[in-house]
C-alpha positions in Angstrom: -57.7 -66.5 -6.1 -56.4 -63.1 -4.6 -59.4 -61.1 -2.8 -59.6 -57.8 -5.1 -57.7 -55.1 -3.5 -60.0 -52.3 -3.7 -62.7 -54.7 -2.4 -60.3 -54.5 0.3 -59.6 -51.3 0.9 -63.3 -50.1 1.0 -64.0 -53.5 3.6 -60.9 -51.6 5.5 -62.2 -47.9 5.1 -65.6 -49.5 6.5 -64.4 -51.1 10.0 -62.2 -48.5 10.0 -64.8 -45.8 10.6 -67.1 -47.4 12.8 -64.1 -48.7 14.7 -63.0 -44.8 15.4 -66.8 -43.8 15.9 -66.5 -46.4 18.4 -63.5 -45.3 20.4 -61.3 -48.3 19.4 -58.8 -46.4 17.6 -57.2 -43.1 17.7 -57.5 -40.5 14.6 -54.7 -41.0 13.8 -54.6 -44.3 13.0 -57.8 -44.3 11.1 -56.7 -41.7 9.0 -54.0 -43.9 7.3 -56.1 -46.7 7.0 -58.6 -44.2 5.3 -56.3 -43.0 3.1 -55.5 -46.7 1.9 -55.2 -45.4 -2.1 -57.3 -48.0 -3.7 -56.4 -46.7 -7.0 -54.3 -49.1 -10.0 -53.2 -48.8 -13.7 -55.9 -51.1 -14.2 -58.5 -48.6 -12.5 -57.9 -46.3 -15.6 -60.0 -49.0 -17.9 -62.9 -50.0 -18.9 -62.1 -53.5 -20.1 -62.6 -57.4 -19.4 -59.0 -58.6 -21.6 -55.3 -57.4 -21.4 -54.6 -54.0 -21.2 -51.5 -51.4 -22.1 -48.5 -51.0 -20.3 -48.4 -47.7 -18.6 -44.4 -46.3 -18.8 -44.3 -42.3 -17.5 -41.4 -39.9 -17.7 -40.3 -38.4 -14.6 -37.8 -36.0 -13.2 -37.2 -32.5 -12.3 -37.0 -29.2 -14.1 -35.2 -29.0 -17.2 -33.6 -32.3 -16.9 -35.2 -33.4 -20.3 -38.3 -35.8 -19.7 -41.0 -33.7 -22.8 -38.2 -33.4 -24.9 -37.5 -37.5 -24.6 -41.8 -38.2 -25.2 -41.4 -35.6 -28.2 -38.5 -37.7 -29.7 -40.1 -40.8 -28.7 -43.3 -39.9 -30.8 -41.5 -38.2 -33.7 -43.5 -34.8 -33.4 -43.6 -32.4 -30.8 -46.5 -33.8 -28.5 -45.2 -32.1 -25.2 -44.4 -28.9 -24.8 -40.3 -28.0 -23.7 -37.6 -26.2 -24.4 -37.4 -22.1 -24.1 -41.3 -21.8 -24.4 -41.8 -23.6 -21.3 -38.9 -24.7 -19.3 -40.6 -25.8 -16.9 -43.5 -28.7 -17.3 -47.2 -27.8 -15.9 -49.6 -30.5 -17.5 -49.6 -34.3 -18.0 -49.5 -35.3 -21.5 -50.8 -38.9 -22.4 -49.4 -40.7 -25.6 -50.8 -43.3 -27.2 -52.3 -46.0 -29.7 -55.6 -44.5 -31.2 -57.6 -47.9 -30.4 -56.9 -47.8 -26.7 -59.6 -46.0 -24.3 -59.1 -44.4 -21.2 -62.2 -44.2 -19.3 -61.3 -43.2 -16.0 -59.2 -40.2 -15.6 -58.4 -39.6 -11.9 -61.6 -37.1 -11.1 -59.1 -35.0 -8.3 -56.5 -33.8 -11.5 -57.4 -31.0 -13.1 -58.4 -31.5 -16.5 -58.1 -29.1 -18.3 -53.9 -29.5 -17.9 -54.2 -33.2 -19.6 -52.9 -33.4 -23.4 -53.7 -36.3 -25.0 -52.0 -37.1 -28.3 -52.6 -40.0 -30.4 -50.8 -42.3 -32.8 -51.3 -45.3 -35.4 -48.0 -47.3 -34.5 -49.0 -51.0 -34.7 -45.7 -51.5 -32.9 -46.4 -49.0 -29.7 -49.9 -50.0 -29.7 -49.5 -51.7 -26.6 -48.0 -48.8 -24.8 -49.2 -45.7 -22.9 -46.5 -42.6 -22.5 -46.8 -40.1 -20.0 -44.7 -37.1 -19.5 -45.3 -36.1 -15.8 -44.9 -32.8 -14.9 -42.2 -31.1 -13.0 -42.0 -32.8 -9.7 -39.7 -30.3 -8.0 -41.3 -27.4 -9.4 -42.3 -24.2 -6.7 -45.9 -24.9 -8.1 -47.8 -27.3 -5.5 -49.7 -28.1 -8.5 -47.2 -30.4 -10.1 -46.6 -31.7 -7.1 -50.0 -32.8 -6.6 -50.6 -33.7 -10.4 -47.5 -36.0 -9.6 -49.0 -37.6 -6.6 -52.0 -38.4 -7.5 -51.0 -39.9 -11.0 -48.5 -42.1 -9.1 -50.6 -45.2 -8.3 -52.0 -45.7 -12.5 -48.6 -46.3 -13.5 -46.5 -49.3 -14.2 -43.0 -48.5 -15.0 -41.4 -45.0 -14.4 -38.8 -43.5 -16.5 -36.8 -41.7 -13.7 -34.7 -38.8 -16.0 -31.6 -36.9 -14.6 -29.2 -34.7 -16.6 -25.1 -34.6 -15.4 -26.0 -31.4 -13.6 -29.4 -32.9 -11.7 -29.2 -36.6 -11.1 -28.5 -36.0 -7.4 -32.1 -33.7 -7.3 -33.0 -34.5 -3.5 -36.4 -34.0 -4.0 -37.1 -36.7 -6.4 -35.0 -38.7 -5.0 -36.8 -39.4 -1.7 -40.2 -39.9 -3.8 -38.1 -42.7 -5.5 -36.5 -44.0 -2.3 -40.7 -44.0 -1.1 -42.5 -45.3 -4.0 -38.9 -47.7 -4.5 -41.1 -50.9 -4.1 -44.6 -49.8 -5.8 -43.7 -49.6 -9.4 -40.8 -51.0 -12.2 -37.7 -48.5 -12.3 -35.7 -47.6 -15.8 -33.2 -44.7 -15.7 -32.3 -42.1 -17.9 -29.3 -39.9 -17.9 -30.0 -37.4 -20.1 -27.5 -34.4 -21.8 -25.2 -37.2 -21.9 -22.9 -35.3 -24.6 -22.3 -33.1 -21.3 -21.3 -35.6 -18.6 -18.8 -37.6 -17.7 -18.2 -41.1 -16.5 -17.4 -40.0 -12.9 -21.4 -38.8 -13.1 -22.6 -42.2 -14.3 -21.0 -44.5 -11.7 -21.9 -42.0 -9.0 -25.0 -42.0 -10.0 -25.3 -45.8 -10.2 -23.8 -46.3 -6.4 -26.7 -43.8 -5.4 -29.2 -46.5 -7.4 -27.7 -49.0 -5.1 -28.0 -47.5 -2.1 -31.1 -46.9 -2.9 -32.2 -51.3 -3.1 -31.2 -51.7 -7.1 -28.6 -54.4 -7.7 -28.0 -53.6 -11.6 -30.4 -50.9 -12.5 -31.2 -50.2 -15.9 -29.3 -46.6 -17.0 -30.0 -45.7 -19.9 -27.3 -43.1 -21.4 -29.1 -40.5 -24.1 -28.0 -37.2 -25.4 -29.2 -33.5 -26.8 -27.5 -34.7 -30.6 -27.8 -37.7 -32.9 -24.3 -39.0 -32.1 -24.7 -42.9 -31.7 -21.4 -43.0 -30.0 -23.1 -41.7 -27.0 -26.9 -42.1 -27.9 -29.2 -45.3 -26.0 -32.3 -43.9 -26.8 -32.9 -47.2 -29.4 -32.4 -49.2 -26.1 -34.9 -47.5 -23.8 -37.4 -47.8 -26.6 -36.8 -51.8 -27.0 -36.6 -51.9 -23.3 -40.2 -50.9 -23.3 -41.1 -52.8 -26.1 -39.9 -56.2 -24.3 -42.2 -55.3 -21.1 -45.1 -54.3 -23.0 -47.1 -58.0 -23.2 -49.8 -58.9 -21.7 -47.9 -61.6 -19.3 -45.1 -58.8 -17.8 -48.3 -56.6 -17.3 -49.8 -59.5 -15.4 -46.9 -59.7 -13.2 -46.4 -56.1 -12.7 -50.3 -56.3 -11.7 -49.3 -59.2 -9.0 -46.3 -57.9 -7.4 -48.1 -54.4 -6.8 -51.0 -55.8 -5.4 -48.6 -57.9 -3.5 -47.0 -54.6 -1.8 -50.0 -52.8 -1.3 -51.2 -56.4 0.3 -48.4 -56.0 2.4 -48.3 -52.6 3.2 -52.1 -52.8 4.4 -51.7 -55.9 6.2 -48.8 -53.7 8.4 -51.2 -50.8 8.9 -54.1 -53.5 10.1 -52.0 -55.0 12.2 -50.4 -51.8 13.8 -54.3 -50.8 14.3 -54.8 -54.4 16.1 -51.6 -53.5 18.6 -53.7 -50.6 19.1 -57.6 -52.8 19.9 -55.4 -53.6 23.2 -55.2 -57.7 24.0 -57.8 -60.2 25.0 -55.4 -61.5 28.3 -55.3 -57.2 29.6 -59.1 -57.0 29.0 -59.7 -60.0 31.4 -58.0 -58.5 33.9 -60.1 -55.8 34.1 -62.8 -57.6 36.6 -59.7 -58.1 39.1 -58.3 -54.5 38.8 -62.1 -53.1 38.9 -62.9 -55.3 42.1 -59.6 -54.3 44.0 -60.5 -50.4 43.5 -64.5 -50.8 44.5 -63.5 -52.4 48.0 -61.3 -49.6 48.5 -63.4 -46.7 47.4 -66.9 -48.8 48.5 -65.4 -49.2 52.3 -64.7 -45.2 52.1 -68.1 -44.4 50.8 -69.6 -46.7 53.4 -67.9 -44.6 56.1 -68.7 -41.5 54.8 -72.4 -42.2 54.3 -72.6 -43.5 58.3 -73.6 -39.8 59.4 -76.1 -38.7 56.8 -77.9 -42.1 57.2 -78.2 -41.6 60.9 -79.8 -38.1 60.2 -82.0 -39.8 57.4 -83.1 -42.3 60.0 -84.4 -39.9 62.8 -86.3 -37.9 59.3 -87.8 -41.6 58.8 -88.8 -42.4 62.1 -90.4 -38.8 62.6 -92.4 -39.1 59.6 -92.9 -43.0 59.8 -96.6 -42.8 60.5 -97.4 -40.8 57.1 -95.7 -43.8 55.6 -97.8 -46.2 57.1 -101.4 -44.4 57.1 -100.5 -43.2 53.2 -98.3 -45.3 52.1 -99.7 -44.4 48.4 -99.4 -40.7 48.7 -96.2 -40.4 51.1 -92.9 -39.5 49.6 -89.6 -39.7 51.4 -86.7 -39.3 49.4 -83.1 -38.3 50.5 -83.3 -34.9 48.9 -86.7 -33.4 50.5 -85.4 -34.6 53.8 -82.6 -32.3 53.4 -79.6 -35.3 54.0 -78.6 -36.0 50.3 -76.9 -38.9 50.9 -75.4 -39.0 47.7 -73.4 -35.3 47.7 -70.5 -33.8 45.8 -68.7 -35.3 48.8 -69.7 -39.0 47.2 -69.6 -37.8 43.8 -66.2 -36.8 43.6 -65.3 -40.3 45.1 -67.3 -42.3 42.8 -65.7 -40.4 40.0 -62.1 -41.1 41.6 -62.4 -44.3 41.7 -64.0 -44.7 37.8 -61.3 -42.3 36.6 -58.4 -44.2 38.1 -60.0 -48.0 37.0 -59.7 -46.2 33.5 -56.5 -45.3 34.1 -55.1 -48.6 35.2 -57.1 -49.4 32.3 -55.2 -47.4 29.4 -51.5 -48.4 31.8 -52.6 -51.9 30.2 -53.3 -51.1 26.7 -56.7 -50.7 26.5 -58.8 -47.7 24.5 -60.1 -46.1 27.0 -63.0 -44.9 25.3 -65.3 -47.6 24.9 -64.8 -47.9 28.3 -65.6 -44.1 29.1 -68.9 -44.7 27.1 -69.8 -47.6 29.1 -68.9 -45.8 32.3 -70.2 -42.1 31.6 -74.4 -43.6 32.0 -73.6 -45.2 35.2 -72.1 -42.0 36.2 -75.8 -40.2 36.4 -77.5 -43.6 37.4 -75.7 -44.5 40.5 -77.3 -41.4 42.5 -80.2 -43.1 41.5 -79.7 -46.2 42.5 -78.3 -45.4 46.1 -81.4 -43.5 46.7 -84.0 -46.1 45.2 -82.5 -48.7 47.1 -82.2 -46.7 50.0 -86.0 -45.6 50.3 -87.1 -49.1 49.0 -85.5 -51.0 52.3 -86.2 -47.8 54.8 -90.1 -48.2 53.8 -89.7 -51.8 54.6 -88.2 -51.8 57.9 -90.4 -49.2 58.7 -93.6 -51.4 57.6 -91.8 -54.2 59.5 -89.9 -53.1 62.5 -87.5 -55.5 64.2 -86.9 -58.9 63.5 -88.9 -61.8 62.9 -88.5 -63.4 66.4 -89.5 -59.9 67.9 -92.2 -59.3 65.6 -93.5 -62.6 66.6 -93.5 -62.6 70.4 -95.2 -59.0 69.5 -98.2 -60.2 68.4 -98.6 -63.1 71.5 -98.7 -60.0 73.3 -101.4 -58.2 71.4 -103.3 -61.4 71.7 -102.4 -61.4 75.4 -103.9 -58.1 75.9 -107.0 -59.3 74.5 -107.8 -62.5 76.2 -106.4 -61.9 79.5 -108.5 -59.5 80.2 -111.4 -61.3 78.9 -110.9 -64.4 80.5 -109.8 -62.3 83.8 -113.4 -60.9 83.4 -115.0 -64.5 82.8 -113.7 -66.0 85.7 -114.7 -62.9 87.9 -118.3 -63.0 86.4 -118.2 -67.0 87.1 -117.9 -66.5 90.6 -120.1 -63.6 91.2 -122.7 -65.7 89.9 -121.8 -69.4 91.6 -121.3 -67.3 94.9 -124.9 -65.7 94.2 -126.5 -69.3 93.8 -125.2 -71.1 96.1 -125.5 -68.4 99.0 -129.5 -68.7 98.7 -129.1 -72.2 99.0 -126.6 -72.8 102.2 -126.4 -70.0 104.9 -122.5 -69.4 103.5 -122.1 -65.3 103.2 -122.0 -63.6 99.9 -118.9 -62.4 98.2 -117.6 -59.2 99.9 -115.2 -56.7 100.0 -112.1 -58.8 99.5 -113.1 -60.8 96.7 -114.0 -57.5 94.8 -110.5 -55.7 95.5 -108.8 -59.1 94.3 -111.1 -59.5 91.5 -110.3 -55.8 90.1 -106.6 -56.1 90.6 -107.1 -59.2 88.7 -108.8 -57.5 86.0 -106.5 -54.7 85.6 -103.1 -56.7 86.2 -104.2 -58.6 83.1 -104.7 -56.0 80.9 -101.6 -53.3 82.0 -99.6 -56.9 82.1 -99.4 -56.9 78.4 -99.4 -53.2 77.9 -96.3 -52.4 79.6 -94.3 -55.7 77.2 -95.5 -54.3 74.1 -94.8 -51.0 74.9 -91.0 -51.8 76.5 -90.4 -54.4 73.7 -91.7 -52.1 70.7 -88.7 -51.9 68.1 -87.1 -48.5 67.7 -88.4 -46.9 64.4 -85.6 -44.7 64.1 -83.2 -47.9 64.2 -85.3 -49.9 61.9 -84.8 -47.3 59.4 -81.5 -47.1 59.9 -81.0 -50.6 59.4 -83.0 -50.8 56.4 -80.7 -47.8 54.5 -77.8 -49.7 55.9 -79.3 -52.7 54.3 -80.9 -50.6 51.2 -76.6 -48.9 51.2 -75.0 -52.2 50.4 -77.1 -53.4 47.9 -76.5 -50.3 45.9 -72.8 -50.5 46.6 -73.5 -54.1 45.1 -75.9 -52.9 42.5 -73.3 -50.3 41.4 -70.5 -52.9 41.6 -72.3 -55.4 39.5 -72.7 -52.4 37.0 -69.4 -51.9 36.0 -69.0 -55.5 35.8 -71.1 -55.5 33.5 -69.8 -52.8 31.2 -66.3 -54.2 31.3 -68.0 -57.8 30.1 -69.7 -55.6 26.8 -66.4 -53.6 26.4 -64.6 -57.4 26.3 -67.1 -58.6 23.8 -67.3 -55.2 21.7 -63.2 -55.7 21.5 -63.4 -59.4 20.6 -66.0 -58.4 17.9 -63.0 -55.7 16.8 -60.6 -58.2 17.0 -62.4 -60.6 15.0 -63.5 -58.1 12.1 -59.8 -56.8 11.8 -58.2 -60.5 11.8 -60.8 -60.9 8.9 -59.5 -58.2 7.1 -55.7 -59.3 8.0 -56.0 -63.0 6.7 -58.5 -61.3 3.8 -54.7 -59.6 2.3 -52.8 -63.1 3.0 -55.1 -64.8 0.4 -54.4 -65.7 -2.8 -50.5 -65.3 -1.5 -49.4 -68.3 -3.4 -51.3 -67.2 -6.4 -49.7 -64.1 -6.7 -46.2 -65.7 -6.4 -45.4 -65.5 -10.3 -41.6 -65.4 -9.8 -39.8 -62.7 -12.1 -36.8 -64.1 -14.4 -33.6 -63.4 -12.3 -31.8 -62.9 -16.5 -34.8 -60.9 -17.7 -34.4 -56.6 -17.8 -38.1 -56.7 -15.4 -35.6 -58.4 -12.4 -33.8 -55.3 -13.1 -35.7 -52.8 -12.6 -37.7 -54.3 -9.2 -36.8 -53.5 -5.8 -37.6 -56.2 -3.5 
């Protein structure tokens, strides 16, 4: 069963607006999927059965079309002739049972005549005589227009004088496909057969193979007169299973004609295999403009370091209250310098970006945040490993042999002092006992320089073999550097993976709406006799 068409259109109008509030396609685009007319000769009814056939006069001025409706009802029903040459309102005929509910709300109303009659025989038809189509008034224009899509088969009128009327001509060479064609050459008492076949040859230039003329005339001569043909022509189309197909074959086109607009909207979404290159192209341009940043940053981190290593002890005596950021040291070390590079290298990913297809502006949007959060970023990471490798100075090996020499200068000493006291004392005891002297002078100038080599011993290593504070920071905002240049790198990874997976989300939502006007194809196939007048009057 065919999905219903204006079920379509509004699915379409939908994606279609949060697609272009999105970025994904241009306004451009969106405006003719937005102006999708949903609108049928169905639309104009309120009813669950079969339904008229809707048959409309059209043509330019003074060619003939109110005076045709007039003879057509019997009564003058539309006004023509010297008291209004030229047609301004939209006048609906038709069978006093049949109810038209929805008049299109963008026509003015008060230029709609309806007129009513109890013909069993016509009950299943519904007249309109359009107005003027290549009046000066953009009224009729627009009444025209907008009356276009309610109607089934149009009655296209010329007169000898007008049939080559440019204007209507390229509103039937657009709307050629839409609607069921019968044509009228009117004032036929006043043309000549020269007229008629030049008129045909434009009918098949124009996609008709035998179009339908119908030759009628200002007088009652039956020699000349095929007004009894036009009406049985109408008469034969007006069931309910030429209606049906008339139905099929427009929703058919209007299928069709969507389904090229969708699809031209899909050429727009860019392709799956340019969005995967994106990593590639993105990772080729960061080592380039990474390396350059790198190289410019080298002189304001080596200022930032000696600002670190001067104020390192407020960092480690208040480590809760001391602040050190790039921008109160005075070395900013993301500047307009860095700026301006960053941006050059986003702008021309975006570029390379578009050179592939892609809308650009998803991609902006991802991008534009990461333009205010990578100055961020450099600096967090930057202060983050500075206050470490100031906490921590030098390497682990270093740190290490460090502290044996703390504990060096600790027990050294001591056990310098032990073994001093030891023999002060054994030499004391043992010098009342034997006749052996006491310690003397010697032992005490040894015993000092003892004392003291072992405690300047490790004094002078830990203070030659202290780490540099002012290259600890700087290795730590080298070290805190490349993991924002990685940090921002993964980044923009990371907003080219959501732009790929908000474009396969587009892709798949428009595909939906693509195979959504391919269904119900083969129902909608009800093939039109090749022998019957309908074949006729079809362009396909």
């Amino acid at each position: 069963m065919a999905y219903d068409y204006s079920s379509l259109v509004a699915a379409t109008k939908r994606w279609t607006k949060q697609a272009l509030a999105a970025g994904w396609i241009d306004s451009e685009t969106a405006r003719q999927l937005i102006e999708v007319d949903a609108r049928t000769p169905d639309t104009l009814f309120n009813h669950n059965g079969s339904r008229p056939l809707i048959v409309a006069f059209m043509g330019g001025t003074g060619v003939g079309k109110s005076t045709l409706l007039n003879r057509l009802a019997g009564k003058a029903i539309a006004r023509a002739g010297v008291e209004r040459p030229t047609s301004r309102e939209v006048t609906l005929f038709h069978h006093h049972s049949v109810a038209i509910k929805h008049l299109p709300e963008q026509l003015p109303l008060a230029q709609i005549k309806i007129a009513e009659h109890d013909d069993e025989s016509r009950k299943n038809v519904i007249w309109i005589d359009m107005p003027d189509f290549d009046s000066t008034e953009q009224s009729n224009k627009h009444q025209v227009l907008e009356w276009l899509p309610h109607i089934d088969v149009l009655i296209y009128v010329v007169s000898p004088e007008r049939y080559r009327d440019e204007k209507a001509w390229r509103l039937l060479l657009a709307e050629g496909g839409r609607h069921a064609w019968l044509f009228v050459l009117n004032q036929w008492d006043r043309g000549q057969t020269e007229q008629y076949e030049d008129f045909k040859r434009q009918l098949h230039k124009a996609g008709f193979v035998e179009p339908i003329i119908v030759k009628t005339a200002c007088t009652d001569s039956p020699q000349t007169d095929e007004f009894a043909a036009l009406e049985a022509t109408i008469r034969s189309l007006a069931t309910g299973h030429i209606v049906e197909q008339l139905e099929q074959r427009s929703a058919r086109i209007k299928k069709d004609e969507l389904k090229r607009d969708l699809e031209h909207a899909g050429g727009a979404l860019g392709s799956g295999a340019a969005v995967k290159q994106l990593p590639a192209l993105w990772q080729q341009q960061w080592q380039r403009s990474g390396h350059i940043l790198q190289q410019g940053f080298a002189w304001p981190i080596q200022q930032l370091a000696q600002h670190y290593a001067a104020h390192a002890a407020d960092l480690l005596n208040n480590p809760t209250t001391a602040r050190f950021t790039t921008s109160g040291s005075g070395f900013n070390l993301w500047d307009e310098w860095a700026e301006a590079r960053f941006d050059d290298a986003l702008n021309e990913f975006i570029s390379d970006a578009d050179h592939l297809g892609i809308p650009v502006n998803p991609l902006k949007k991802q991008l534009s945040a990461l333009r205010e959060r990578a100055p961020k970023i450099l600096q967090a990471q930057s202060e983050l490993s500075a206050r470490q490798a100031l906490a921590n100075p030098g390497n682990a090996l270093q740190r290490g042999f460090l502290k044996f020499m703390r504990l060096c200068a600790i027990i050294l000493p001591l056990a310098a002092i032990c073994w001093v006291g030891y023999q002060v004392f054994i030499g004391y005891y043992t010098s009342n006992m034997t006749e052996v002297d006491y310690l003397g002078v010697d032992f005490a100038v040894h015993s000092t320089l003892l004392i003291v080599i072992s405690w300047l011993m490790p004094f002078f290593i830990l203070k030659k073999l202290k780490p540099s504070l002012e290259k600890s920071a700087l290795k730590g905002l080298n070290r805190g550097l490349s993991t924002a240049v990685n940090m921002i790198d993964g980044e923009v990874l990371l907003a080219i993976e959501n732009v790929a997976n908000e474009q396969s989300e587009q892709l798949k939502q428009l595909n939906g709406l693509i195979e959504l006007c391919r269904v119900g194809d083969a129902d909608r196939q009800s093939s039109v006799d090749s022998n019957s007048p309908l074949a006729r009057m079809l362009i396909d």
